[in-house]
C-alpha positions in Angstrom: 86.3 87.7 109.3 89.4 90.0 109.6 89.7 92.9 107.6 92.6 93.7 105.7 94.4 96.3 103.8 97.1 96.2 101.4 100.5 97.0 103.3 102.4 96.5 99.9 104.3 94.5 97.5 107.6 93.1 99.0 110.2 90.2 97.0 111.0 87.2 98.5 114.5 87.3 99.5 115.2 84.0 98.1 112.9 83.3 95.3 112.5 86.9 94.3 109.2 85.8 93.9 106.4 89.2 94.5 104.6 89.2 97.6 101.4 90.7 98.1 101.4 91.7 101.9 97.9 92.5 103.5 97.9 94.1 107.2 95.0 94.4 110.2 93.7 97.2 111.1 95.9 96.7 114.5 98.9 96.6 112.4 99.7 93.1 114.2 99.3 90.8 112.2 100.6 90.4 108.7 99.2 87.7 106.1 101.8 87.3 103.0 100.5 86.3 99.6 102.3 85.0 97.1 101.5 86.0 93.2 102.9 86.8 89.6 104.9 89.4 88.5 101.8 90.7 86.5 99.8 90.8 89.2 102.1 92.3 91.3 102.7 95.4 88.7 98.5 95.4 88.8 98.7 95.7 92.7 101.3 98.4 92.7 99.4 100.7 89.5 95.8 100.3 91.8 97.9 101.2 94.8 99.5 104.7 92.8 96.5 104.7 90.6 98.4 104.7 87.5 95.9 104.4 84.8 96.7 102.3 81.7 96.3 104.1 77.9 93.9 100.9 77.1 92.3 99.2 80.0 93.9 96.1 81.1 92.4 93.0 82.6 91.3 94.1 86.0 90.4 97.4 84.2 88.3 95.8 81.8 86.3 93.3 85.4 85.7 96.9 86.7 84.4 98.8 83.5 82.0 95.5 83.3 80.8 95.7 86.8 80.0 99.3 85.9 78.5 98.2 82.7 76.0 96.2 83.9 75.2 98.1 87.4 77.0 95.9 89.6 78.8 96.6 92.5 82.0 94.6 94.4 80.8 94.5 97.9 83.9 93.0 99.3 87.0 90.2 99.0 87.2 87.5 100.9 89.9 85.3 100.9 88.4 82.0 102.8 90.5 79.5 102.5 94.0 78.2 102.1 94.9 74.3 101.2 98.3 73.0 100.1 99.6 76.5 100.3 96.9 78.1 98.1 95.0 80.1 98.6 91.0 80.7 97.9 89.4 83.9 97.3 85.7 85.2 96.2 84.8 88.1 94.7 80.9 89.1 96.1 79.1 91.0 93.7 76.2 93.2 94.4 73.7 94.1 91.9 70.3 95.2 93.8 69.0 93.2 96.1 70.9 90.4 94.5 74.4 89.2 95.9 76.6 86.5 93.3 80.0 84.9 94.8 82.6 84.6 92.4 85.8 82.2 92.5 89.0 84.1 92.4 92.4 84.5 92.7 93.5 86.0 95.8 96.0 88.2 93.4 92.9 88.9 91.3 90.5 90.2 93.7 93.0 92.7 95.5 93.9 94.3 92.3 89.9 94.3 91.5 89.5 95.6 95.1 91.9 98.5 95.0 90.5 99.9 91.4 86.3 100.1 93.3 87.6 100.7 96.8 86.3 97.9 98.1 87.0 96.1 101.3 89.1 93.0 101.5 88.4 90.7 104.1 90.1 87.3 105.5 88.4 84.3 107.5 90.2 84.4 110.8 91.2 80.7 110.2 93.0 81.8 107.5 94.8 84.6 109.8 95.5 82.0 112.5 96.8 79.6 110.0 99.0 82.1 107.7 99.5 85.2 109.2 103.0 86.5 110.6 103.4 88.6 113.3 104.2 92.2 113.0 104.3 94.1 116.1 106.1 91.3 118.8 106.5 93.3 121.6 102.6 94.4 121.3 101.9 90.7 121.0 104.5 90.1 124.4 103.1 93.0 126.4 99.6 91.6 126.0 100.5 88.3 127.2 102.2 89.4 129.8 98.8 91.4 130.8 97.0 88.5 130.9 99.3 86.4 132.7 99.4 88.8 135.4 95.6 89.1 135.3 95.5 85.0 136.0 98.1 85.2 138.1 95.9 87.5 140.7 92.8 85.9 139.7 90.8 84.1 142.7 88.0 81.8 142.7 85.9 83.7 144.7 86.2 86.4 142.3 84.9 84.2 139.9 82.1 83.3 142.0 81.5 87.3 142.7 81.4 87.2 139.1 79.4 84.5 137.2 77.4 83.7 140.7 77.5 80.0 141.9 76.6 78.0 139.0 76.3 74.7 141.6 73.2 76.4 143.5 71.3 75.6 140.5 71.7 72.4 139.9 
């Protein structure tokens, strides 16, 4: 698993449609979300921590985690199908740990409001994630190119030893 921050909200240029952009800790990679315009402005008042006069939905998750003594250990957003994707909300209450189905869109704004870490499977990355820094991505490429390039099999053998002597 990848952890991820929220980089911020951005509109899709065509669409207009709110993106929820989460970045790696490298700042390399970037995984886009799409979601609602309400959970969007929920994102965004976490994110400034604007605090409703009456608490609203993912005010009222967090005052009942707090209510009954229970913690959110961390996001994860582990999946994506058809486009979609799958996140669960792990709760923490003692010893005890409870997964709970959400929607990607949900758990970050829950996430934000208790601090808590938001974490992607790295298929997901692989799968949806955009790059961000393309030179950085080049120069590293180029690195181990080179490092091939030079690369002798008696080096190898220096290395790992002659794996046919034991056979």
């Amino acid at each position: 698993m990848i952890e991820m921050k929220v980089a911020g909200i951005a509109l899709d240029a065509i669409t207009r449609s709110p993106i929820v952009l989460l970045k790696d800790a490298t700042d390399r990679r970037a995984l886009p979300i799409y979601i609602g315009q309400e959970q969007a402005r929920a994102i965004m008042a976490a994110q400034e921590n604007q605090k409703a006069p009456r608490p609203l939905t993912h005010d009222l998750i967090v005052n009942i985690l707090e209510g009954w003594d229970m913690v959110l250990d961390k996001v994860v957003i582990h999946s994506l199908q058809k486009d979609t994707f799958y996140a669960s909300l792990i709760l923490k209450q003692g010893d005890t740990h409870k997964e709970v189905d959400a929607r990607p869109s949900d758990a970050i704004a829950v996430a934000l409001r208790t601090n808590s870490p938001i974490w992607v499977m790295e298929e997901v990355v692989s799968e949806a994630s955009i790059p961000v820094d393309r030179d950085a991505d080049e120069a590293e490429r180029e690195e181990f190119r080179k490092f091939v390039s030079n690369l002798r099999p008696e080096d190898l053998i220096k290395r790992f030893g002659d794996s046919t002597s034991n056979s």
